[in-house]
C-alpha positions in Angstrom: 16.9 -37.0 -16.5 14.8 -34.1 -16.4 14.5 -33.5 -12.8 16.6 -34.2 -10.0 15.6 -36.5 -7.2 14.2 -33.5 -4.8 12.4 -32.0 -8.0 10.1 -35.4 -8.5 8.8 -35.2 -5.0 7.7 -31.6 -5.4 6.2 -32.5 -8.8 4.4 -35.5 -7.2 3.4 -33.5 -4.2 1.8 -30.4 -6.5 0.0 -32.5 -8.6 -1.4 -34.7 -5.6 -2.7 -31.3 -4.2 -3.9 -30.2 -7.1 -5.8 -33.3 -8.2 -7.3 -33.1 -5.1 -8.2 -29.1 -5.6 -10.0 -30.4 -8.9 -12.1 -32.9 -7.6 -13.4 -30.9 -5.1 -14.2 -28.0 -7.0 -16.3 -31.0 -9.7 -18.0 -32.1 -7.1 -19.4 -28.6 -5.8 -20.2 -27.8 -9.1 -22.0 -30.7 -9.9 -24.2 -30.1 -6.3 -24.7 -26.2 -7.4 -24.6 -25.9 -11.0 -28.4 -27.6 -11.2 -29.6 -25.0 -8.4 -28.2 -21.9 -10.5 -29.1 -23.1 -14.0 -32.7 -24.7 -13.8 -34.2 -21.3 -12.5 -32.3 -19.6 -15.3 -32.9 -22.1 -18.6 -37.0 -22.1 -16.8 -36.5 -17.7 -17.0 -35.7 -17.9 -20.7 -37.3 -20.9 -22.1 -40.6 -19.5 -23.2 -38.5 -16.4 -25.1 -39.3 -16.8 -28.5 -36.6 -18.1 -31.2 -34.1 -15.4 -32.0 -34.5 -13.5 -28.8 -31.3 -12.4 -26.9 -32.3 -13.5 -23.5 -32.1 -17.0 -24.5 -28.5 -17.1 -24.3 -28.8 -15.8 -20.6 -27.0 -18.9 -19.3 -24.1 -18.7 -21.3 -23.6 -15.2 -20.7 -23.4 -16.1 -16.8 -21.0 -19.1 -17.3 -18.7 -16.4 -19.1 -19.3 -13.5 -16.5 -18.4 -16.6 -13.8 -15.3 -17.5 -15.9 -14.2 -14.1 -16.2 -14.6 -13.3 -12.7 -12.8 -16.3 -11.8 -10.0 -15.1 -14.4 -9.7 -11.8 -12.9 -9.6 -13.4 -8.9 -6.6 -15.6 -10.1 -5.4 -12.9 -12.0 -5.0 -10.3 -8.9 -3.8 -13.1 -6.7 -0.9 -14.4 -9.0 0.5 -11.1 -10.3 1.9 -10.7 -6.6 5.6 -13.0 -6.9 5.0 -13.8 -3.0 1.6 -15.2 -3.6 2.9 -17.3 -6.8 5.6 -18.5 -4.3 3.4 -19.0 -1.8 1.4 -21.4 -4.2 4.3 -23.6 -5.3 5.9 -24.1 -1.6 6.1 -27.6 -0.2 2.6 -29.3 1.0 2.5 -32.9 2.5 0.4 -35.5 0.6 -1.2 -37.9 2.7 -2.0 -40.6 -0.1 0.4 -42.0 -2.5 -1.5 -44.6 -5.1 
């Protein structure tokens, strides 16, 4: 067996929490995303083929990615804040 019988209710509990970290995070995006990006693809849309600034979108997704990157980054290199991520959390459903 590859964990022991303590290990599989951490594992169950981290990936509760986490699946539940994910589905929240979609469904913000999916309210905000449209907000951000329709002002930005109408900004750039008349530009003509070729030009730079059409590409303005993608380069904010990637600035947002990298910001995100750097956030986790700074947070995770401190071992007590890693710790801190992977203590024991109740989850209150269990399908």
């Amino acid at each position: 067996m590859p964990f022991g019988r303590g290990e599989i209710g951490q594992v169950f509990q981290q990936g509760c929490m986490a699946m539940g970290t994910v589905g929240a995070l979609t469904s913000l995006t999916a309210v905000i995303a449209p907000l951000i990006a329709l002002p930005m693809l109408m900004a750039v849309s008349h530009r003509p083929q070729g030009d730079w600034a059409i590409g303005a979108p993608l380069f904010f997704g990637a600035a947002l990615q990298l910001t995100a990157l750097a956030l986790a980054w700074m947070h995770f290199r401190d071992p007590r804040h890693a710790r801190d991520a992977a203590t024991d959390t109740p989850c209150t459903t269990r399908s």
